[in-house]
NUBA-660666 format. One line per 8 residues: number of its first residue (from 0); their letters; for each residue z, y, x of C-alpha. Coordinates in pm, whole numbers, always signed. Example, Ala and Ser with C-alpha at 12.3 -4.5 7.8 and 13.67 -1.06 7.14 Angstrom:
// residues 2
0> AS> +780:-450:+1230 ~ +714:-106:+1367
END
This chain:
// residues 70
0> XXXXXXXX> +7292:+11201:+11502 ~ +7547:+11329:+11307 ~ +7775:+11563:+11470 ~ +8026:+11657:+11173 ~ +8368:+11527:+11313 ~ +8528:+11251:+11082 ~ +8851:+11245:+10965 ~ +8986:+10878:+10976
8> XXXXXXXX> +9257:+10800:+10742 ~ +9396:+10455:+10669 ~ +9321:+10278:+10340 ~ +9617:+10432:+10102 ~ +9530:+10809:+10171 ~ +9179:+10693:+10124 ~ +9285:+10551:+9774 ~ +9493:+10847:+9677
16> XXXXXXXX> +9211:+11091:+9776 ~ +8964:+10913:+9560 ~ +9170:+10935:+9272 ~ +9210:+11287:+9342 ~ +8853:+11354:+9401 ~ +8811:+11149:+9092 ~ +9061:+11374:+8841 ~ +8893:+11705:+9024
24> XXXXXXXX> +8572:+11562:+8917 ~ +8456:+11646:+9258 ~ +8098:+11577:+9391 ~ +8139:+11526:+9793 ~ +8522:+11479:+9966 ~ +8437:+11811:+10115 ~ +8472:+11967:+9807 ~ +8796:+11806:+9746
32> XXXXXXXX> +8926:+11877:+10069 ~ +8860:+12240:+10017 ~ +9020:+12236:+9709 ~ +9334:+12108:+9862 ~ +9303:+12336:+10184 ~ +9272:+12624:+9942 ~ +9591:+12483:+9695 ~ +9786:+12460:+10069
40> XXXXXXXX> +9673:+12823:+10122 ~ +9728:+12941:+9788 ~ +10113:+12810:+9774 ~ +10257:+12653:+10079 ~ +10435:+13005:+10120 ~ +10594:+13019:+9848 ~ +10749:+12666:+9849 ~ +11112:+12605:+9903
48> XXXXXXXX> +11251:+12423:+10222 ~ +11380:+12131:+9982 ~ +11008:+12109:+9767 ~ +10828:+12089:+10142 ~ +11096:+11821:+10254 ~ +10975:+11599:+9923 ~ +10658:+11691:+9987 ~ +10647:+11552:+10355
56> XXXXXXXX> +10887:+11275:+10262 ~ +10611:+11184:+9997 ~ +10243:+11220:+10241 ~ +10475:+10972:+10462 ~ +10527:+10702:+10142 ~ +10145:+10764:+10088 ~ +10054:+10665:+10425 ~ +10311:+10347:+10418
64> XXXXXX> +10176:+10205:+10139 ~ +9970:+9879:+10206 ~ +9731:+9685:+9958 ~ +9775:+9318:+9899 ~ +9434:+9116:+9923 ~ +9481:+8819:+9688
END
């Protein structure tokens, strides 16, 4: 049994991660997660209150987005 804890995301984020995982030209998700934790790391401190409001205003029009099944 597997006992790595998942991280369940609905089907947008998964989209938007793929294509990210895609352009990194990443092998596993882990190794584009840890390219993102390490991006957060490298320059959440430097951003400015407005670029983290777009930012959060942004991860919350991800997450909205829905798919259309024709």
């Amino acid at each position: 049994m597997d006992a790595r804890r998942r991280l369940d995301v609905n089907q947008p984020v998964k989209n938007k991660f793929t294509e990210v995982k895609r352009t990194l030209k990443s092998n596993t998700e882990v190794e584009t997660a840890a390219y993102l934790l390490a991006m957060f790391e490298q320059f959440y401190s430097g951003l400015t209150i407005k670029q983290n409001e777009q930012l959060i205003k942004r991860a919350q029009e991800i997450m909205r987005q829905q798919t259309l099944n024709l």
